[in-house]
C-alpha positions in Angstrom: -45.4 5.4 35.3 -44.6 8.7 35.5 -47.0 10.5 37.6 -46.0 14.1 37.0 -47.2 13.9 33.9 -50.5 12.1 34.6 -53.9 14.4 33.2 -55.5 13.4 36.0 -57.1 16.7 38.1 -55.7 18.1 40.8 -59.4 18.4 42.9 -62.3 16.2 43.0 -64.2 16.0 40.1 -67.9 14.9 40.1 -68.3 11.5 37.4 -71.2 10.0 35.8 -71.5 6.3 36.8 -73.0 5.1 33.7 -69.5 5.9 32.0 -67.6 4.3 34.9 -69.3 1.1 34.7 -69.9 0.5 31.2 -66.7 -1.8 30.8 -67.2 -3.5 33.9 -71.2 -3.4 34.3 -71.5 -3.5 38.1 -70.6 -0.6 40.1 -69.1 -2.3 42.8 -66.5 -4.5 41.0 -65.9 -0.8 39.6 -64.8 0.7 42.6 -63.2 -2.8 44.2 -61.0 -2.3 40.7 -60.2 2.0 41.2 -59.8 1.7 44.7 -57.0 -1.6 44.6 -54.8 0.4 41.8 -55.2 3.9 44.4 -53.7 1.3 47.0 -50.7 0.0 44.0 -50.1 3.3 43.5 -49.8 5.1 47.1 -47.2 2.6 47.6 -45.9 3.1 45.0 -45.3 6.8 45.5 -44.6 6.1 48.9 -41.6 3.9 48.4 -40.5 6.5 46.0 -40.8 9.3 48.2 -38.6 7.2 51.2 -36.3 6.8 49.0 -35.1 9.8 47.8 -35.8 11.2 51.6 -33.5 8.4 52.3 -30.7 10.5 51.1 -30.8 13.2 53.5 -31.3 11.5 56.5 -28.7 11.2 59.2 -28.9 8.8 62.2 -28.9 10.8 65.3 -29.4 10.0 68.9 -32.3 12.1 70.0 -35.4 13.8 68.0 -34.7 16.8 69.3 -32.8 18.2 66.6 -34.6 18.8 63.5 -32.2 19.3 60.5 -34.5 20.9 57.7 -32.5 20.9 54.1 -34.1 23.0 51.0 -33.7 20.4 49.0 -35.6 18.0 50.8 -38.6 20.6 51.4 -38.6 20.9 47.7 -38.8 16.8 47.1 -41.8 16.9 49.3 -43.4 19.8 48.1 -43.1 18.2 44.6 -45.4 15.0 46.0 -47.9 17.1 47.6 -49.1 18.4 44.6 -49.6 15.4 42.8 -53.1 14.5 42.4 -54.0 11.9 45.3 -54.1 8.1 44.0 -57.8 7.9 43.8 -58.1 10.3 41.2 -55.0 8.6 39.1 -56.5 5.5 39.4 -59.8 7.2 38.4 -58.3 8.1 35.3 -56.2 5.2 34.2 -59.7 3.6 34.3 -61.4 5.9 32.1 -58.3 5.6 29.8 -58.3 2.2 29.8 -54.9 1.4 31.2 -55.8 -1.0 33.7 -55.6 -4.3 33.1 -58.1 -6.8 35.6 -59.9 -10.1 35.4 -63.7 -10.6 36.5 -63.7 -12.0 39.7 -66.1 -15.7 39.6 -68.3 -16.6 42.3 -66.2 -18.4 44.7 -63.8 -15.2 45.0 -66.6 -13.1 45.9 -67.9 -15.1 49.0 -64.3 -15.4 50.4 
């Protein structure tokens, strides 16, 4: 997914619980279900991110010498402004993208 072009907001936004639980009906499983695609997709960036950084690094001997390149400022500047995972995964819920299974019982207690 391309998250550049997600319309999730940029800054916190304040969300009625009664519309965030009416497809799953317990507020809990609710967040359980946000917060486990916020940790998909903060990998997801972050693998992303390492590897395009991967591109400009250069093994060196010591960390004193700091090498700063436009280009990678810009790459990471571009990620910054993304809106953080939790509000992406906020929104693919209320869009219903997601795709989970109720968790029985025996899950649960585990």
């Amino acid at each position: 997914m391309d998250y550049k072009k997600s319309k999730a907001p940029r800054n916190t936004v304040t969300r009625d619980m009664n519309q965030l639980t009416e497809g799953v009906g317990n507020v809990y499983e609710t967040i359980a279900i946000i917060g486990k695609r916020a940790n998909q997709i903060s990998l997801s960036l972050k693998r992303e991110l390492d590897s395009k950084l991967q591109d400009f690094s250069v093994p060196q001997d010591t960390l004193d010498e700091t090498f700063e390149n436009k280009e990678q400022i810009e790459i990471s500047r571009s990620y910054e402004v993304l809106p953080k995972p939790t509000l992406l995964a906020t929104q693919e819920f209320l869009e219903n993208e997601l795709v989970y299974s109720g968790m029985n019982r025996d899950e649960a207690l585990k």
